[in-house]
N, C-alpha and C positions, 0 to 999 in steps of 0.2 A: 526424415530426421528422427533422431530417439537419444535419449541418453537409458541406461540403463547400469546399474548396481547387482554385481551379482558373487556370489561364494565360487569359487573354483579351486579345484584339490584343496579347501582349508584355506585359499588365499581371497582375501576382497578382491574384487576386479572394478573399474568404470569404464564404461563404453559409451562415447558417445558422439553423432554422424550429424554437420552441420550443414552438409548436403553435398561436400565435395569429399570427403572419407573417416573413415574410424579412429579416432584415436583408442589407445587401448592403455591404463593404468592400474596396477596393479599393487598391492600392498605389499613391505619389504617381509612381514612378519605374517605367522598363520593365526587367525583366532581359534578360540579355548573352545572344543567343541565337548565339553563336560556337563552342559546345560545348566551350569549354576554362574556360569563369568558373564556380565554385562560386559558391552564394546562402547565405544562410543566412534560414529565414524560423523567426518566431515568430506564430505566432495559436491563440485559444480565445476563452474568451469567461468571465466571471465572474459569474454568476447569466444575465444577459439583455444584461449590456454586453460589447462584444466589441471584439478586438483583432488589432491585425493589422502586424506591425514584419518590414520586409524590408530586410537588411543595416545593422540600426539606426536605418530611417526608421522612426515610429512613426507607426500611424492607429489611432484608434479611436471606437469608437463609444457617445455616452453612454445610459445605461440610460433608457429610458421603462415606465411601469408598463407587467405583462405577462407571462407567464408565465416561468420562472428554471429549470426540467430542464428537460435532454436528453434524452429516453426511446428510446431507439435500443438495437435486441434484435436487432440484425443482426452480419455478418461487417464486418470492416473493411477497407476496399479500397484499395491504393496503387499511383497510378499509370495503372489500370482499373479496370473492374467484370466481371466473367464474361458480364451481358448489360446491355445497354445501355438497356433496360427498364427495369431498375432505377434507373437515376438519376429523380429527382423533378424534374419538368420546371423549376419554380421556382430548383432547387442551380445550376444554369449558364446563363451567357446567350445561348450559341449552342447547338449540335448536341454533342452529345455526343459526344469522339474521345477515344480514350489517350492517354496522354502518350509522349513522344519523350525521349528523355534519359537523366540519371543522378540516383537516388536515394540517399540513405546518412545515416546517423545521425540516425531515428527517434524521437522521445521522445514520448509521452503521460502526460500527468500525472506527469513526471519519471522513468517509466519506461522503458528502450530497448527495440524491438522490432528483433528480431535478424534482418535480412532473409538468411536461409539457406536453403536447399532444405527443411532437417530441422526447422527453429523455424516456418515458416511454414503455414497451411493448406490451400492450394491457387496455385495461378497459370498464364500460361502467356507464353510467349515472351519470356522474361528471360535477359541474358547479364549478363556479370562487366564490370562498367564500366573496374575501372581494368586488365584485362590482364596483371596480370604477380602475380606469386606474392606482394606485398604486401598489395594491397589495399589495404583498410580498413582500424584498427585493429588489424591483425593483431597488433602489438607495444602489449603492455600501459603503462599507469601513464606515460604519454608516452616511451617509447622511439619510436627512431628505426630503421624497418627498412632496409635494404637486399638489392637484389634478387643474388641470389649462383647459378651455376651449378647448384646441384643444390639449390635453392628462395629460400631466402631467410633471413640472419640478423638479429637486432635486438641496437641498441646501446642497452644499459638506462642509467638513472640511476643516480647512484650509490646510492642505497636499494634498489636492485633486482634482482631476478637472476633468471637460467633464462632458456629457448630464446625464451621472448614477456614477459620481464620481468613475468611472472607473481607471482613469491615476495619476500616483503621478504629483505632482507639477514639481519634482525633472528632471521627464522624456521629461517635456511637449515643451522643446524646445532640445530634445537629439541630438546628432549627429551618433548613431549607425546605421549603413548601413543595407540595404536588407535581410542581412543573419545573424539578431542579435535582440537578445532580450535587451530592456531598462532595469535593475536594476536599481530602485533608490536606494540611499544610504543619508537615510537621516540625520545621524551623522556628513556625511559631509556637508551636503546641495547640494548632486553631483549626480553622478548615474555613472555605468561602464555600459559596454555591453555584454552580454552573444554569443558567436560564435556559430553557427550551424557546423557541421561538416565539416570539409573540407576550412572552413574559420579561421582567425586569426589577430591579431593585434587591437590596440583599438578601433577601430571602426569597426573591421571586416570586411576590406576592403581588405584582403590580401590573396588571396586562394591559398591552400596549398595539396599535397598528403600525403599520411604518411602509412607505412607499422610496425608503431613503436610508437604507442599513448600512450602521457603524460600526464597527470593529474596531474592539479596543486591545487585539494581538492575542489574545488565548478564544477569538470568535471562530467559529466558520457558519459555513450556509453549505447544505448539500443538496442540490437540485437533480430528482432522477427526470431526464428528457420524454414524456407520454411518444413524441413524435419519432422516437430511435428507428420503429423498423421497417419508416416509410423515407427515412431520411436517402439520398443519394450521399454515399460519405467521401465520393473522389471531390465536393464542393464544398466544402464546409466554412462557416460564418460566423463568428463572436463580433461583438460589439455592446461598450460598455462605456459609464463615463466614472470618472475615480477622483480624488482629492487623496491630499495625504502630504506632513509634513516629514516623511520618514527616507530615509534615504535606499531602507532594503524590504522586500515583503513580495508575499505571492497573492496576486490581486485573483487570478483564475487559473484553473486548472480541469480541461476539460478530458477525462478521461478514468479508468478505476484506480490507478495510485497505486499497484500492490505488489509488481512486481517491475524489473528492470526492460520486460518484453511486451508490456503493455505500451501502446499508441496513447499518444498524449499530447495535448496544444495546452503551452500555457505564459502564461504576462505574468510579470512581475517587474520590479524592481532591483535593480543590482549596482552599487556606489550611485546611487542619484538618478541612474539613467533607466529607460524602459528597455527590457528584456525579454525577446519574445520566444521560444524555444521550442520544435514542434518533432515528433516522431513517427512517422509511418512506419515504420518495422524493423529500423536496424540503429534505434538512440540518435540521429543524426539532429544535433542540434544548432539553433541559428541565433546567435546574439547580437541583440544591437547594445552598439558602444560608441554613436554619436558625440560627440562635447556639446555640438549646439541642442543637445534635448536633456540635458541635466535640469530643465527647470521643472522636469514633472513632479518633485518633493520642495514645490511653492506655497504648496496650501492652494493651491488652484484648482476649478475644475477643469478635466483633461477629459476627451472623447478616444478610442481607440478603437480601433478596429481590425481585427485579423483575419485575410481570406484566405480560403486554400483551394489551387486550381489543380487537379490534381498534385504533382508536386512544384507546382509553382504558389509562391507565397507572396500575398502581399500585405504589408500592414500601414494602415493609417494614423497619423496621430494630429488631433482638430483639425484632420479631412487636408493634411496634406499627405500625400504619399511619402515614406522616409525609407520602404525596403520595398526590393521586388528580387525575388533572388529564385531560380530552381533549383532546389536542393538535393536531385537527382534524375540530371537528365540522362540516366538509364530505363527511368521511369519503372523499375523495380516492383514501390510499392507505394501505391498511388490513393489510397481510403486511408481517412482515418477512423479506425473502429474504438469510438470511445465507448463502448458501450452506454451510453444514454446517459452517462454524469457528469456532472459540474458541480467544480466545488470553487467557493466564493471564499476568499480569507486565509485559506487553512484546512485542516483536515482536522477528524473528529479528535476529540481528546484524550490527549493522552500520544498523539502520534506528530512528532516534529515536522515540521519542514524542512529543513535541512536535510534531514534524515532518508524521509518519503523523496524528496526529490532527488538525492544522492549527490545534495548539494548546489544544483543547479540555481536555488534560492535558499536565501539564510534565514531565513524566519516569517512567520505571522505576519497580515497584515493589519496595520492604525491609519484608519481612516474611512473615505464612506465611499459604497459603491452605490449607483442606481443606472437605469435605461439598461438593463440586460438583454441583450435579442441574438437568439440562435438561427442561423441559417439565415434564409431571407423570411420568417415569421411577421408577421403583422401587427401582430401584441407582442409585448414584453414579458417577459415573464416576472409572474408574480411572487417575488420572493417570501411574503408572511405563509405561501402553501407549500414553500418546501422544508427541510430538516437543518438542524442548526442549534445553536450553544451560542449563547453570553452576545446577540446582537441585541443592538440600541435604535432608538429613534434617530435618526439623521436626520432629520428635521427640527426636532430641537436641539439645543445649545450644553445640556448638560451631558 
């Protein structure tokens, strides 16, 4: 499998092989090879139809039955590859050559990849395209830099301040303690403080223990798993006990969260009922839509439980059985490779649910989780040592 981006006579190209053939996309128009025109290109592709928009022309290509991943377990290459071996004779249509030019603002799956000496993995023969102490982005939140004698200042917005317009205005005189992040909020003209784990109150100055975490919907918990690279991943095992008067939210989420081709198990909630939705390799998702289990947004404590045999699933809810389904008796792809994370609530701030999940769940979780157990583990995992925002005592009342 490969996708690959490449110039041909002046025209963009995408190529890219989902393991049953090539597709080939091609721009209607040639870019400006004068060395002063920035481009702006978009392409990927959405199960097996793919896309390809340069400077707002739009090509694309519609889906025919046929395979929908990308199975690609390699480094990512921009610009070159280390050897020229490596390219799959099919990804280009002449001879394989580097590219000539300038590169900048990266995004994959809505993520930026930060082309730096220190964020990168390797390269070679790369210079600083634009030359002078600007750059790129160097001034944050659309500030305007200018280049100044002894490096370079930026002219912030007015919401904004510091040396690269970095800090909201809102934050710039905060009172959040040691163990808190500044939120501004600037509807109000205000800003709250975000708690690290173990801390609490409004300035998070009040540390606390808890065998019993609350979530009041802008929380999560993000637990890395010590036990990932002994785990067997064709069995995998969550169980958890939850309350919550909310009828939508993502109670767990075990997996990295970052892009559409990651493996992922996760619970939540969706209209009242529990939702359990799981991916070994190709987004295959499984919902339950009971009527008789609408009462999990009671205010109850609720026990669940989710197994995976390899692609047989089954999930429990207070230790009755409610699914048992295989979700692919091709048996395909039968691990789930979460890479060792779980996240409780939510995800870090600043990043939706909705969004992260592409909808699968609508938002943040209100209410308390406890009895967290991976695989068949003996102990529980101890949620005050792992990583997390804005959780509460769930043992007390406030």
């Amino acid at each position: 499998d490969f996708l690959c981006i490449s110039l041909v006579n002046g025209f963009t190209q995408l190529r890219y092989n989902l393991g049953d053939r090539t597709v080939i996309l091609q721009t209607l128009q040639k870019v400006h090879a004068n060395g002063n025109t920035w481009h702006s290109l978009n392409a990927g592709r959405v199960g097996n139809e793919g896309y390809l928009d340069l400077d707002g022309i739009n090509v694309t290509q519609k889906a025919s039955p046929g395979m929908k991943a990308l199975d690609t377990h390699t480094d990512f290459f921009v610009g070159g590859v280390s050897s020229l071996n490596l390219v799959n004779p099919m990804a280009i249509e002449n001879e394989p050559t580097g590219f000539t030019g300038c590169i900048r603002e990266i995004l994959i799956n809505n993520r930026e990849l930060n082309l730096t000496v220190n964020d990168s993995k390797g390269g070679a023969n790369i210079g600083d395209c634009d030359g002078t102490d600007c750059g790129y982005a160097v001034c944050k939140n659309n500030g305007t830099c200018q280049v100044e004698n002894s490096g370079f200042s930026c002219s912030c917005p007015r919401e904004w301040t510091g040396t690269m317009c970095e800090q909201s205005i809102y934050c710039s005189q905060n009172m959040c303690g040691s163990h808190a992040l500044c939120i501004p909020q600037p509807s109000s003209l205000s800003y709250t403080c975000a708690c690290t784990l173990g801390w609490t109150g409004k300035y998070c100055n009040n540390k606390i223990k808890f065998y019993i975490a609350k979530f009041v919907g802008n929380s999560y918990i993000k637990y890395t798993d010590p036990f990932y690279g002994k785990r067997d991943l064709r069995y995998s095992r969550l169980s958890l006990n939850f309350t919550t008067n909310q009828t939508e939210g993502l109670i767990a989420w075990m997996g990295k969260s970052e892009d559409e081709d990651n493996d992922f198990l996760a619970i939540g909630l969706a209209n009242g009922t529990l939702k359990v939705v799981i991916n070994l390799g190709e987004r295959i998702s499984v919902p339950l839509m009971h009527s008789k289990y609408f009462t999990c947004s009671d205010g109850r404590w609720h026990f669940i439980t989710v197994v995976q045999n390899q692609t047989c699933i089954k999930v429990y809810l207070d230790e009755e059985l409610i699914l048992f389904e295989d979700i692919d008796p091709q048996r395909k792809y039968t691990a789930l490779n979460y890479d060792g994370i779980c996240y409780l609530g939510g995800f870090e701030i600043g990043r939706k649910v909705n969004i992260v999940t592409t909808g699968l769940f609508q938002k943040e979780f209100f209410g308390k989780i406890k009895d967290v157990v991976l695989f068949q583990d003996s102990k529980k995992i101890q949620l005050m040592k792992a990583e997390g925002y804005n959780i509460h005592d769930g043992n007390s009342e406030n």
